[in-house]
N, C-alpha and C positions, 0 to 999 in steps of 0.2 A: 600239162596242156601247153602248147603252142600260143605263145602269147600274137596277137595280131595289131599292128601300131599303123597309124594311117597318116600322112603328111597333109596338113591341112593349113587353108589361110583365111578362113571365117566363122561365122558363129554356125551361120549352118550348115554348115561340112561338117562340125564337130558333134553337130546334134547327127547328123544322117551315120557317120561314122561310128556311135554308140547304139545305135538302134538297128543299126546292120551286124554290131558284134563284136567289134572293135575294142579292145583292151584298155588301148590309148592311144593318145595323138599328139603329133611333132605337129609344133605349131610356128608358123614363121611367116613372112611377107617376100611379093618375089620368086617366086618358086622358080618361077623361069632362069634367074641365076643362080639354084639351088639354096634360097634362101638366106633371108637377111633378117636382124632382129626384130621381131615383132612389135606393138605400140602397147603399152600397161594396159589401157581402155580397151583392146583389142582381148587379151589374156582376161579381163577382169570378166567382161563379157562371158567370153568359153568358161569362163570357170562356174557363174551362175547358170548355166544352160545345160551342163553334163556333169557325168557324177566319174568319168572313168580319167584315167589317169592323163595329167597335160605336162607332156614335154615341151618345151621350147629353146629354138635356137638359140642363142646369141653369136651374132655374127655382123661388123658394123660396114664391110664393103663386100664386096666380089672378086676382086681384082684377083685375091689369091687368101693363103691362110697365113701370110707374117702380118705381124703385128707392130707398129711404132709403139713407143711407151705413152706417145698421149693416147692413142687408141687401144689401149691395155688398161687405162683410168676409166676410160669408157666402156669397155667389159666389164669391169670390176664394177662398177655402178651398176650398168644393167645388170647384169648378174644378182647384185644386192636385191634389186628393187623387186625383180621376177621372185624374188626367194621372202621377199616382205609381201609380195598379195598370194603365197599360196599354191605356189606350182609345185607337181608333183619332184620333176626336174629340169636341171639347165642340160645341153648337146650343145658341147663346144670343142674345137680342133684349133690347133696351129701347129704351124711348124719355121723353124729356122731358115733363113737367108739360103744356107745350102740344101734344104728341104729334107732334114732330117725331120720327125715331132721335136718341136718344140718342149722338153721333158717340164724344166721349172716351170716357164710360162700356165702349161695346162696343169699343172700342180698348187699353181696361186690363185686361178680360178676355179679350182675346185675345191680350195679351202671356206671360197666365198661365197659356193652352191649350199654347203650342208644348213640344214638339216635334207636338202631335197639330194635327190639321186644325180649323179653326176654321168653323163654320154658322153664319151671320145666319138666324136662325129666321122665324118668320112673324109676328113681331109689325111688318115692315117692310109687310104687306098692312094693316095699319089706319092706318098711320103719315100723317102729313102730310107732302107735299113729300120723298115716297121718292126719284125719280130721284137728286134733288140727294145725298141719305145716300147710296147707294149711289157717288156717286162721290168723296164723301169718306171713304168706307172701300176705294176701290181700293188696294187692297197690304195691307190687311188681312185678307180675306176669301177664303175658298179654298173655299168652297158657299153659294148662297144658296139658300135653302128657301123657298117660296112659289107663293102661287094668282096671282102679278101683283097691279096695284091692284086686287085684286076679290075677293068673298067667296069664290068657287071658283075651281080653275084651270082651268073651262070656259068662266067666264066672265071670266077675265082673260087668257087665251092671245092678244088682241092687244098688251097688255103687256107679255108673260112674253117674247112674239115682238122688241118695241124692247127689253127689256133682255138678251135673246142678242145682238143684234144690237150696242148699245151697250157693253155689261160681259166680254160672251163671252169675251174674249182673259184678263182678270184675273181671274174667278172662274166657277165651274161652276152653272150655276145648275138644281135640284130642284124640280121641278111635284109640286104638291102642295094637296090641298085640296077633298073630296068628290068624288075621282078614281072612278068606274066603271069597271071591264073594259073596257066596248063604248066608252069615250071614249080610253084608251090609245092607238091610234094616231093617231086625229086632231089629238091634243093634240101627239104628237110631231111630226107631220107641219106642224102649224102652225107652233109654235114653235122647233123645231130647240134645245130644250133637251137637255141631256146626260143627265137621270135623271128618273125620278118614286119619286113617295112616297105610301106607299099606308096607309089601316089598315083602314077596315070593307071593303074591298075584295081584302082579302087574308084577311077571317073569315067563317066560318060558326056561326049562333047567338052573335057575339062572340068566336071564338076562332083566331086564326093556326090556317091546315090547310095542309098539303103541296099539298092539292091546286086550292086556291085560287091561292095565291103560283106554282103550276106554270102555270097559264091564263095569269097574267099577264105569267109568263116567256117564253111560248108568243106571246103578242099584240107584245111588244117584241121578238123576234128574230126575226119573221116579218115 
């Protein structure tokens, strides 16, 4: 089955999101700058309200995905604390100055997710020289999240397609990235990726509906 994950930033998006069909949900604040760390009370919330799996971000600006070392003390806390009330997993990226991934960095925060499931997020779609990061975080990595090398995953699906076919056995990798309804099968049927990741495509007027996230559930098991 085609897993379906849904980007959410309150309690009841995460309720409408599970009762539309929904797998799990990436949960974060901010959407609008592609999300920033969410608040504990916020997670603790989602987590008494649904039974289906919670991702969440960690990510403490916008501005880009390098990291100073005080704000790497800061991941590493949140990180902790998200993995002390119960999340299924942490979704986190960085990368280096020259904008390669960041290999150690997301390697020390993902020593500090387990026991939960660890996301290479989408800061690997701007990255420099992804293939090679991706295969120096094989045995790291247990979701990668991404459009492939491309600004959408419509227009990276021949990418998204060599890295199922190259990573596939080590990590699961989520299409993701200005996803449509009517693009949902194509995109599976190209890439033979494991899940997609949805947001304005799971809202109406902005807001997670039952019955949006149920179309889309309807298009991936069909």
């Amino acid at each position: 089955m085609t897993t379906l994950e849904v980007a959410i930033e309150a309690v009841a998006e995460a309720i409408a999101a599970e009762k539309g069909g929904a797998n799990s949900v990436e949960v974060s604040q901010d959407l609008a700058h592609d999300g920033l760390t969410p608040s504990i009370a916020l997670i603790e919330q989602i987590r008494e309200a649904v039974s289906i799996d919670i991702h969440v971000i960690v990510r403490p600006h916008d501005r880009d995905f390098v990291y100073t070392p005080d704000e790497l003390e800061t991941i590493l806390a949140d990180t902790a604390a998200l993995v002390a009330v119960g999340v299924t997993g942490i979704v986190f990226g960085a990368q280096t100055s020259s904008g390669e991934l960041d290999v150690p960095m997301i390697k020390q925060v993902a020593s500090v997710a387990g026991p939960a499931t660890f996301t290479l997020h989408r800061a690997i779609d701007s990255a420099r020289q992804p293939t090679e990061g991706l295969g120096a975080l094989s045995g790291t990595l247990d979701r990668v999240l991404t459009s492939g090398p491309a600004a959408t995953a419509w227009a990276g699906r021949e990418g998204l397609k060599a890295w199922q076919q190259q990573f596939g056995q080590q990590m699961a990798f989520i299409a993701a990235g200005s996803i449509r309804a009517e693009m949902v099968p194509q995109i599976i049927k190209e890439t033979g990726v494991s899940g997609i990741h949805v947001g304005s495509a799971a809202r109406k007027h902005g807001i997670v509906t039952i019955e949006k996230v149920a179309q889309l559930r309807h298009l991936l098991d069909g």
